[in-house]
Structures are given as C-alpha cells and as structure tokens.
C-alpha positions as semicolon CSV with decimal commas, in nm:
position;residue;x (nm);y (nm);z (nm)
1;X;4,981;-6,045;-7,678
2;X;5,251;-6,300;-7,681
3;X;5,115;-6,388;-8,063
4;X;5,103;-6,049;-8,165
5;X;5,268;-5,944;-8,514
6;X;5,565;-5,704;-8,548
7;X;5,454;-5,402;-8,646
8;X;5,191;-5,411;-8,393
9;X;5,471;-5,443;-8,117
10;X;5,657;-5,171;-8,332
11;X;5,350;-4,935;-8,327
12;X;5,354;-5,029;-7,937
13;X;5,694;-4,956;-7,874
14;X;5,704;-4,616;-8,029
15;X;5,424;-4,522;-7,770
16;X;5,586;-4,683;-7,472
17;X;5,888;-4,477;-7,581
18;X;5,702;-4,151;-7,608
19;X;5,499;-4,234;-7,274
20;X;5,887;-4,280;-7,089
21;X;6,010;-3,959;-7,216
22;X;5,715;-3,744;-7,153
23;X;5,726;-3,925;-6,777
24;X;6,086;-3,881;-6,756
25;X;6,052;-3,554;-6,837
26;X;5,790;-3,486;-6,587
27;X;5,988;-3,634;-6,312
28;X;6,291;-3,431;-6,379
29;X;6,071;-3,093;-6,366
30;X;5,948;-3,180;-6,073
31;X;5,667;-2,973;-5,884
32;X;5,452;-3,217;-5,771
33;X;5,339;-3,379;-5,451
34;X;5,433;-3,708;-5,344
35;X;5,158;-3,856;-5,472
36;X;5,165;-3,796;-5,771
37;X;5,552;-3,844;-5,818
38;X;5,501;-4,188;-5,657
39;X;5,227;-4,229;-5,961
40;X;5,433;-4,106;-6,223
41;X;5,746;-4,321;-6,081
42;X;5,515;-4,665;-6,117
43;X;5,394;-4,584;-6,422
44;X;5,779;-4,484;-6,559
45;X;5,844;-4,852;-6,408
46;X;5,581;-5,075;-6,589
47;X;5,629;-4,883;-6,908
48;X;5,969;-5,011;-6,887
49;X;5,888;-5,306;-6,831
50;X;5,675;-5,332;-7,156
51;X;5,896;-5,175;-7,349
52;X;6,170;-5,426;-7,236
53;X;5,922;-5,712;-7,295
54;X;5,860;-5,615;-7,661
55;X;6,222;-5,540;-7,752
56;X;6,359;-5,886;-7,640
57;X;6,033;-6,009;-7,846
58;X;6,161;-5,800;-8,163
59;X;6,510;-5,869;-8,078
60;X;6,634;-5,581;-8,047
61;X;6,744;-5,477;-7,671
62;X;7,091;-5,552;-7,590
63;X;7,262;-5,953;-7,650
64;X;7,476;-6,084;-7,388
C-alpha cells in the first residue's frame, strides 16, 4: 500500500471518513450491548489509524 498513488489514498480516505462518522454516530446513539460497543469502539480506532496513516502520506494532517 505504501506505493499506492494519490487518488487511490484519496478515494480511501473519503471512505475511512464516512466509515468514522457513521461509527461515531453509532456510538453516540447508543443502544447496544457491550459487545458490540466494544466492536464498534475498535473498529472507530483502526479506522483512525488508517485514516491518519494516509493523511501524513498525502500530507495533509496537521505540521508541527
């Protein structure tokens, strides 16, 4: 993935976006068991973590 062109990682960060929100979303509704919150909750946590991944690739998260 790490040689990957741009607008792939652009097409992938849109999703990983969308995914986030909808899980965010989800979490913040509530109405679930444990269980599943615990699922949603990793899931929230490695899309994250991709989405982090390809924005440093892009360049775009945030400089220091």
């Amino acid at each position: 993935m790490a040689g990957s062109l741009p607008l792939f990682d652009q097409v992938e960060l849109e999703r990983l976006r969308a995914e986030r929100e909808k899980l965010q979303r989800d979490l913040a509704r509530g109405g679930m068991d444990a269980h599943s919150r615990i699922r949603k909750e990793q899931r929230l946590a490695l899309a994250t973590a991709r989405q982090i991944q390809i924005e440093r690739r892009l360049g775009i998260g945030k400089r220091r």
